[in-house]
Phi, psi and omega in degrees: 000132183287146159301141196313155155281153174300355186274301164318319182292298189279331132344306208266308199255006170286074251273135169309328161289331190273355162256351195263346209271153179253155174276119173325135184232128163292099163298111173324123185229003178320135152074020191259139166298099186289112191225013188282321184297339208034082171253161165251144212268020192260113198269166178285148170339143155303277157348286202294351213247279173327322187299304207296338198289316176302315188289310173290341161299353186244040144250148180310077165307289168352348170219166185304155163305123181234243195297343126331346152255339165301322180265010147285295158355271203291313168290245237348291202303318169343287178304319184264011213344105169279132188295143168327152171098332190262179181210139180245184186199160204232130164229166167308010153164164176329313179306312180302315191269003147325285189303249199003310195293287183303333160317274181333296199262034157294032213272136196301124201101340182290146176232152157256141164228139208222126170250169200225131044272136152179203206295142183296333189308302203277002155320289191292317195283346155285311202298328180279013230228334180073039150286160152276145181240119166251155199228130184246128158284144162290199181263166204270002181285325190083051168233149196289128153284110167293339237232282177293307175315330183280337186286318240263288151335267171306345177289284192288312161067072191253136181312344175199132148236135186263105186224143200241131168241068064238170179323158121228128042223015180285353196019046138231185203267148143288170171278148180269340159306331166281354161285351185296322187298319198264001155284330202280010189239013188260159207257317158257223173291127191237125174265134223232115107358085204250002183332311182270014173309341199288338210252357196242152189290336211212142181236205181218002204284322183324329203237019166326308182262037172287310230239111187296335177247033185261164151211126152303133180229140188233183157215142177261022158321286189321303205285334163127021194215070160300339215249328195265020199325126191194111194247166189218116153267148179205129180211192157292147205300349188273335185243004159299321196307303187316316148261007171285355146317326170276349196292137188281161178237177232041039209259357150258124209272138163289340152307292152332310161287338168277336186295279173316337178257340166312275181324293186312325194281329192248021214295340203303298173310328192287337188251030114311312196270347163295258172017292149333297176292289201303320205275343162292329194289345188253357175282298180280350174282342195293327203279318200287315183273343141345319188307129170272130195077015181243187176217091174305157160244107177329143188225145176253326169229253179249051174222197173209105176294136174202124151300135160262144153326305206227057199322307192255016156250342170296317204287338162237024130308273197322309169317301174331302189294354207078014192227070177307098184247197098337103183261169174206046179279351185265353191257014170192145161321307187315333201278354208305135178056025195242147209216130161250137214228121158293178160265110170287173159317176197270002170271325170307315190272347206234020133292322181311294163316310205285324196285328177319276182314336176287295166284022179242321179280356183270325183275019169258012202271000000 
């Protein structure tokens, strides 16, 4: 018998959803004003770049990640101070404790609930896991339908719900008061998404510990070390033990983790430079709503949602320029004509606005 073809082989044993599913995609941005991402676009003080450089040359590749991610743990939990009682886990960026989270909770039959627009993750990562993902639209406001989530709920009665605070890519905070209504009404684990706290007005770990099934997630993307993926879940300690059973192990690079504890020891710098983006983010939404036809949605975090005239063609008028955003006018109705804007360095923001005017007045032409 001849051996299979690679074509037979992904036919026969390639599961039909995962062919029918497209693979994240990364826009090519050499030489581009990158604003797609929410990266923070501030690399560290030179002084600070050499220390870290120094540092990571005396750690031990040569051996597994060890005692050095506990201590990583424990500055985490420092920081975020986490209420007694609680506990964390460390993943490769937020997207790892995604998975982790839909491992854990596979039970035949489990459902996710998600409102949507928001992160693409908790979707793909139930589904590929073989939850069901049910996705609740938001209000035409970008605010949680209370109504439909709570329906939402009782109907599926799903093992995680996911509410990201602040949003992506509406980047706002939802109200708390209906999130307080749909934890108490939620049947499982409800995760609060904190990716974007540095940026944000308001958190959720104060009211963490009312509740036994809430959990927090963090990422130190947001936080400047996008490049270093490295995310944080936090909860009460018994059900964090739990999913930390799935966690693959060594599963933070000892680089990475040294990386992390770098940072933190230097957190002063990292929350200047957040300091800096907020106070742009409010530079650049005041320049966006001047703009004629366009409509920002106030953001909590370091990006701006804005409706537009033309989504793709603003969005390759801008390429044109050299100034690479997001458009995410497809990914949802709600999303129609809508462009997601990182916030940038304050040189960054004012190629963004020049090429904006340039490409709003050629289409008035």
């Amino acid at each position: 018998m001849s051996p299979p073809t690679t074509s037979t082989v992904i036919q026969r044993h390639i599961r039909s959803d995962v062919r029918a599913m497209h693979a994240y995609a990364v826009q090519p941005s050499d030489g581009m004003v990158k604003l797609d991402a929410m990266e923070n676009p501030f690399r560290l003080p030179e002084p600070l770049r050499t220390a870290l450089g120094d540092r990571l040359a005396e750690v031990a590749i040569n051996r597994y990640p060890g005692s050095r991610n506990d201590d990583l743990r424990c500055a985490l939990a420092q920081h975020a101070d986490l209420p007694e009682g609680f506990d964390l886990i460390l993943g490769n960026g937020s997207d790892e404790l995604i998975s982790m989270l839909s491992l854990a909770c596979a039970n035949p039959g489990a459902s996710v609930v998600a409102p949507v627009p928001g992160f693409v993750m908790y979707d793909v990562s139930a589904r590929l896991q073989g939850l069901r993902s049910i996705s609740v639209p938001l209000t035409t406001e970008f605010e949680l339908d209370e109504a439909a989530m709570l329906a939402a709920m009782a109907e599926h009665q799903p093992a995680i719900v996911y509410l990201a605070y602040p949003n992506n890519p509406t980047a706002n905070l939802f109200d708390d008061a209906i999130i307080e209504r749909l934890i108490e009404a939620a049947p499982g684990l409800v995760v609060i998404d904190e990716a974007y706290q540095p940026f944000a007005s308001r958190s959720y770990i104060d009211r963490v510990a009312r509740h036994g099934h809430v959990l927090i997630m963090r990422t130190l993307s947001k936080f400047g070390l996008a490049g270093v993926r490295l995310g944080y879940l936090m909860g009460p300690k018994a059900l964090i033990a739990e999913i930390d059973k799935v966690r693959p192990p060594y599963n933070v690079s000892v680089l990475n983790c040294e990386t992390a504890l770098f940072a933190l020891e230097h957190a002063d710098e990292f929350d200047r430079q957040a300091a800096v983006l907020r106070s742009e983010r409010a530079r650049l939404f005041a320049a966006l709503s001047d703009l004629p036809g366009l409509h920002p949605y106030p953001s909590e975090a370091n990006m701006i949602l804005v409706r537009v005239p033309d989504a793709a063609s603003l969005f390759g008028a801008l390429k044109q320029r050299g100034v690479l955003v997001k458009n995410v006018s497809t990914l949802h109705p709600l999303l129609a004509n809508c462009l997601r804007l990182t916030v940038g360095a304050p040189e960054e923001n004012e190629v963004l606005m020049s090429a904006l005017n340039s490409s709003l007045e050629a289409s008035l032409r």
